[in-house]
N, C-alpha and C positions, 0 to 999 in steps of 0.2 A: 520557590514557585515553580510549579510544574510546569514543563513548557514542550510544543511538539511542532516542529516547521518541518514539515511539506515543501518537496522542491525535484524537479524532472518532468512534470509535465510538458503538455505542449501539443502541438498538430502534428498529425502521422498519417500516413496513406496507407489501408487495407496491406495487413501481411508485413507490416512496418513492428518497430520494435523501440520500446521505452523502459528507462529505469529510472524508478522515482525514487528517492533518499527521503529519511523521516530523522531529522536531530532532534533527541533526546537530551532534557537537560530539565535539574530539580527532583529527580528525585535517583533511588536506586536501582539503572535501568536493568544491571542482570538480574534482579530478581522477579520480574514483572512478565509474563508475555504478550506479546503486542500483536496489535490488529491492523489490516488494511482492511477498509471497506470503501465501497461507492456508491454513489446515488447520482442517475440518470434525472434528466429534467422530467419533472411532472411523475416519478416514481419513487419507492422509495428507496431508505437508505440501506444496503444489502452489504453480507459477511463475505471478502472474497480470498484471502486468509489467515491463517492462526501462524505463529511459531511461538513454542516452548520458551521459556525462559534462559534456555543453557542454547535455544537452536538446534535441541534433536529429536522436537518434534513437530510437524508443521499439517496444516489439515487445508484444502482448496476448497471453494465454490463448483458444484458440477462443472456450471459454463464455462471454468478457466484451466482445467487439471489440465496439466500434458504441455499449458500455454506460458502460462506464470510461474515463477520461483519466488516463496519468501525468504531471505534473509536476514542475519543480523551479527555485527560487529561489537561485540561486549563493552570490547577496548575501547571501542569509536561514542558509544550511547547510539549507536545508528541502526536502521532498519531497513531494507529494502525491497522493492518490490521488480523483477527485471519482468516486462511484458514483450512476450516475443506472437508472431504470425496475429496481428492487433485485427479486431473487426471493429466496425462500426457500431453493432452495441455494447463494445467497449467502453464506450463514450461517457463521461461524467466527471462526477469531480468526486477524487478519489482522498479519502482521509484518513491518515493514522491516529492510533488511538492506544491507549495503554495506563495503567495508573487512575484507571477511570478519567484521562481527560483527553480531550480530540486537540487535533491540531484543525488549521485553518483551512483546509484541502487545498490540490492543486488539479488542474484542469485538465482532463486528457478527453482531445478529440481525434477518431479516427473516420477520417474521410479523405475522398478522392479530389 
């Protein structure tokens, strides 16, 4: 059974900094590449990035390049997302995905 839990979220103040973990388990995670995406309240659910299967390839969201790092741990089945200098339409609930299945998202809210 495929399985993706979401965990790091949380509240952060403007220019603050989060790393959300994605466990991976059920299926063959190095051959898959995996997705973070997010979706703010009342919009929709948007790509903010890619990494490769082996992790040497990785592709961002305009709004994030320069802010966000994807990651991923082969050994671990893990994935990560490190969000650094965070804004306010950061804000959402943020989901991994891969294998064709999502995880449960976890909450990132950035405000003052």
């Amino acid at each position: 059974q495929v399985e993706l839990v979401e965990s790091g979220g949380g509240l952060v103040q403007p220019g603050g900094s989060l790393r959300l973990s994605c466990a991976a388990s059920g299926f063959t995670f190095r051959n898959y590449a995996m997705y973070w995406y997010r979706q703010a309240l009342g919009k929709e659910r948007e790509l903010v990035a890619r990494i490769g299967s082996n992790g040497g390839a990785t592709n961002y969201a305009d709004s994030v390049k320069g802010r966000f790092t994807i990651s991923r741990d082969n050994t671990k089945n893990a994935v990560f997302l490190q969000m650094n200098n965070l804004k306010p339409e950061d804000t959402g609930v943020y989901y991994c995905t891969g294998a064709a299945k999502w995880g449960q998202g976890t909450q990132v809210t950035v405000s003052s």
